[in-house]
VMD Tcl script that draws the C-alpha trace (Angstrom):
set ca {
  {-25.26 6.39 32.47}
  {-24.14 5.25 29.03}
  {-20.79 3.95 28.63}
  {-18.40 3.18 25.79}
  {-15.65 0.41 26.38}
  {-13.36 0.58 23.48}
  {-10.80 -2.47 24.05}
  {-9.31 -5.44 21.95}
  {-8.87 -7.90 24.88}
  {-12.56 -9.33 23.74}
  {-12.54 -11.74 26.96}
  {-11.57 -8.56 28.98}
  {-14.08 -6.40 27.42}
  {-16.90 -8.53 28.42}
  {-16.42 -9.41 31.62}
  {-15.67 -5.23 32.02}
  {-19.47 -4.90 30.47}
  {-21.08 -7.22 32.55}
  {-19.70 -6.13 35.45}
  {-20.65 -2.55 34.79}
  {-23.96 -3.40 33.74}
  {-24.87 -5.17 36.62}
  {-24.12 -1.70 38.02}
  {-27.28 -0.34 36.29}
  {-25.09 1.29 33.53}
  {-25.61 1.19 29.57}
  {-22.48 -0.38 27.85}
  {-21.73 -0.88 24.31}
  {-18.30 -2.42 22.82}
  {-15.97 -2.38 20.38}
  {-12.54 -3.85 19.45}
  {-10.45 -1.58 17.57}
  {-9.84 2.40 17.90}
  {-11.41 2.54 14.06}
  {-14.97 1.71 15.13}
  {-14.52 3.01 18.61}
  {-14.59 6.90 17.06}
  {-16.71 6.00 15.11}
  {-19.12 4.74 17.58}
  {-18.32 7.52 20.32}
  {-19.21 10.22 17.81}
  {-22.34 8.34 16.60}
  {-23.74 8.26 19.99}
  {-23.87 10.35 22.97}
  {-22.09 8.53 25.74}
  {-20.86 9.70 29.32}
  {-17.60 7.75 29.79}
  {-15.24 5.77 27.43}
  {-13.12 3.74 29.11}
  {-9.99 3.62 26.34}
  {-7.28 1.09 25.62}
  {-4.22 2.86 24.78}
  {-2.80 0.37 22.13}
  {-5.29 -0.14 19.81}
  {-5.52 -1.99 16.17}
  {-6.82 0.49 13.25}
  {-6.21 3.21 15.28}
  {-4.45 4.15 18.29}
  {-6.04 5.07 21.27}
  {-3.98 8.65 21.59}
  {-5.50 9.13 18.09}
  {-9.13 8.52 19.81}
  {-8.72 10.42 22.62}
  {-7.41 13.31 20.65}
  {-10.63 13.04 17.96}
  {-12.95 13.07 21.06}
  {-10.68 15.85 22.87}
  {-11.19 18.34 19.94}
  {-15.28 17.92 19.82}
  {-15.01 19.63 22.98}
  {-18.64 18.30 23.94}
  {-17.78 15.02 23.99}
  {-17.46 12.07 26.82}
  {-15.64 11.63 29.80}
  {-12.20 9.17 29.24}
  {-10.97 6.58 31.35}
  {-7.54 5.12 29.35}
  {-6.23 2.04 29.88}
  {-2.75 0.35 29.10}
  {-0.16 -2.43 29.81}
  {2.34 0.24 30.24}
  {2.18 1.33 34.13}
  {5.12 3.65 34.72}
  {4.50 7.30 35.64}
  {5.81 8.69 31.91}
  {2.88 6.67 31.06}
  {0.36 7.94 32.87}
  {1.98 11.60 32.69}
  {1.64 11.44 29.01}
  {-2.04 9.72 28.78}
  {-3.56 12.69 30.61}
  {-1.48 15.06 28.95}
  {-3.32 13.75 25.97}
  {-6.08 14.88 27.34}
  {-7.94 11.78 29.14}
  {-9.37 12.66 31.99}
  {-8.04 9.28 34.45}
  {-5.50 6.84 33.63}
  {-5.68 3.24 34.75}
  {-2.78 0.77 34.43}
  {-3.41 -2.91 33.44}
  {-3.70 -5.13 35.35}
  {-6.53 -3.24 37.77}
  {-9.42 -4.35 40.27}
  {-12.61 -4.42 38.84}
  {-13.94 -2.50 41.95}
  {-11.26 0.71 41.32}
  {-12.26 0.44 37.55}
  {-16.32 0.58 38.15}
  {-15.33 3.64 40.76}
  {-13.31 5.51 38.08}
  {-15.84 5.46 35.70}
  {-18.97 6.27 38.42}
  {-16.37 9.45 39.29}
  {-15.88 10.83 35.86}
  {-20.00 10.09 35.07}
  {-20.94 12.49 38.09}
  {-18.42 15.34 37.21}
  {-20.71 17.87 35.55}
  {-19.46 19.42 32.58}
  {-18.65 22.82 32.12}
  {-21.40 23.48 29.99}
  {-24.68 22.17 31.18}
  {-26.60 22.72 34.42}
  {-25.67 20.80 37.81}
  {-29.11 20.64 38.54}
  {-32.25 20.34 36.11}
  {-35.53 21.77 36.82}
  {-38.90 21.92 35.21}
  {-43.05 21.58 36.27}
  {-42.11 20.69 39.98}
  {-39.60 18.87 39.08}
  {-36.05 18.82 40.17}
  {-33.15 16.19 39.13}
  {-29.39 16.27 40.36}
  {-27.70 14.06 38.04}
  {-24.12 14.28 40.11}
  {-26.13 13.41 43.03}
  {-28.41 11.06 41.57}
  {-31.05 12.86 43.21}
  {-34.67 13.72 41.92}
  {-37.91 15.06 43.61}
  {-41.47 16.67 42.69}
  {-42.30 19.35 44.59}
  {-40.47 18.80 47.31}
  {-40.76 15.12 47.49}
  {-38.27 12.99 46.65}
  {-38.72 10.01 43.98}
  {-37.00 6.44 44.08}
  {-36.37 5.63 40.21}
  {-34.56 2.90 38.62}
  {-31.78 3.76 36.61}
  {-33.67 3.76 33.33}
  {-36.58 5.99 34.56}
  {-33.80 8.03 36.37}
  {-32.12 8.46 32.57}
  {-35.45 8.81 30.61}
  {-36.21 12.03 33.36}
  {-32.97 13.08 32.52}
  {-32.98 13.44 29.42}
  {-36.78 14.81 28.96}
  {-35.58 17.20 31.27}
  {-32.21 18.30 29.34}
  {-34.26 18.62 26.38}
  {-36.26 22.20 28.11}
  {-39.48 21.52 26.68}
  {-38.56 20.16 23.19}
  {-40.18 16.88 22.08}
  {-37.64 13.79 22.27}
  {-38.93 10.15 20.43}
  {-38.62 6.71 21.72}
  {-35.70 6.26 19.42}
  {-33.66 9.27 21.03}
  {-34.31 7.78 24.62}
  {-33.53 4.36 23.20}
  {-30.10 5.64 22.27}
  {-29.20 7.98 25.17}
  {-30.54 5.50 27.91}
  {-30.18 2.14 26.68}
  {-27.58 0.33 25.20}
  {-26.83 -1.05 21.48}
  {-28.09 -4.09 22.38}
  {-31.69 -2.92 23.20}
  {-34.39 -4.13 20.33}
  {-34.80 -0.88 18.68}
  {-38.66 -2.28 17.95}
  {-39.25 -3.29 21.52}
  {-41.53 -1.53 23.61}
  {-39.21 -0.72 26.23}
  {-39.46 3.01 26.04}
  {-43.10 3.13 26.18}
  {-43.40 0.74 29.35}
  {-40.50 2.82 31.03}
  {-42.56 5.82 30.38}
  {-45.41 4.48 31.83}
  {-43.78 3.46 34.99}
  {-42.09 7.02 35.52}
  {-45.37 8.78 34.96}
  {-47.20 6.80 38.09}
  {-43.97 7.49 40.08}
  {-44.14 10.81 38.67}
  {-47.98 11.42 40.29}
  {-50.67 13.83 39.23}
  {-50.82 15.95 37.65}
  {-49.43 14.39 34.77}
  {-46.36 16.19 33.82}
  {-44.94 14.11 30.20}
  {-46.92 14.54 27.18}
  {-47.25 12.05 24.62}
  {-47.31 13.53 20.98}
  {-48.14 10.47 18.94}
  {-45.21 9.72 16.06}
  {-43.28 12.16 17.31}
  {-42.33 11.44 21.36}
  {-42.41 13.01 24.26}
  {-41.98 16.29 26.29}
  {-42.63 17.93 29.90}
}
mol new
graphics top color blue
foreach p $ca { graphics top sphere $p radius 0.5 }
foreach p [lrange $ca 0 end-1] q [lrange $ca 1 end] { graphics top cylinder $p $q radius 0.2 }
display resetview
């Protein structure tokens, strides 16, 4: 799960990332609604959790951008302002949960896990490919029958090999989609992930490596 925080509380917006990372999810940041677009329509991500009031741009201005891409995120909005006009005119926006400030970590961390697993109208519920079989609302995956226990990252790397219907992705597409900004785009994460989902994975071996160019099952 990749998420987008776009917030200019800095103090607030860390402590939201680490908190959510320690949940096993991929967060990047940013402080104004300029860069926040700009960032959400760079890269794929499944939530954005949105301030409302914004510097550079305003977050009804965001929400609308990502609202007319029609393929884009999941959006949690935040703001100061609690009353029900509030909230009424948030989702009327077209964000898909409102929060008021101030909020429990614990409600915010649900919100966002809520909005992750609600499958979008246009893709699959469930994917399925050589034997393999991966809920992503559920969190669920299995070969042949049997299930698998994967770590978040190997969960996301199956994911997203699987999305992909036999098409090659590279190590930099899975380093965007299943990692966050902060990953060393020259480390070897990918490759050792890889790796580790392949044994889990078990004979016969099911993801090709194309050298230079990525990977595929």
């Amino acid at each position: 799960m990749r998420v987008l925080i776009v917030e200019d509380e800095t103090q607030l917006a860390s402590v939201l990332a680490r908190g959510l990372r320690r949940r096993g999810m991929a967060v990047d940041l940013a402080h104004d609604g300029a860069s926040g677009l700009e960032m959400a329509q760079i890269n794929h991500y499944d939530v954005v959790v949105l301030d409302r009031d914004l510097p550079a741009l305003h977050g009804d201005e965001v929400c609308r951008a990502l609202i007319a891409e029609r393929t884009g995120p999941r959006i949690l909005m935040l703001t100061a302002a609690g009353s029900i006009g509030d909230r009424v005119e948030g989702l009327a926006i077209g964000a898909d949960d409102y929060l008021p400030k101030p909020f429990h970590f614990a409600e915010l961390a649900a919100r966002v896990g809520a909005l992750a697993r609600r499958p979008q109208a246009s893709t699959a519920p469930v994917l399925s490919r050589a034997g393999i079989t991966l809920d992503p609302s559920r969190r669920l995956a299995s070969r042949d029958g049997t299930p698998l226990r994967l770590t978040n990252k190997e969960f996301g790397v199956l994911h997203v090999l699987l999305a992909a219907g036999g098409h090659i992705v590279s190590a930099e597409d899975l380093l965007e989609r299943v990692w966050d900004a902060n990953t060393d785009p020259f480390t070897n994460t990918v490759r050792v992930t890889v790796m580790k989902l392949r044994k889990k994975l078990g004979g016969p071996p099911v993801i090709e490596t194309l050298p230079g160019a990525g990977y595929k099952i």
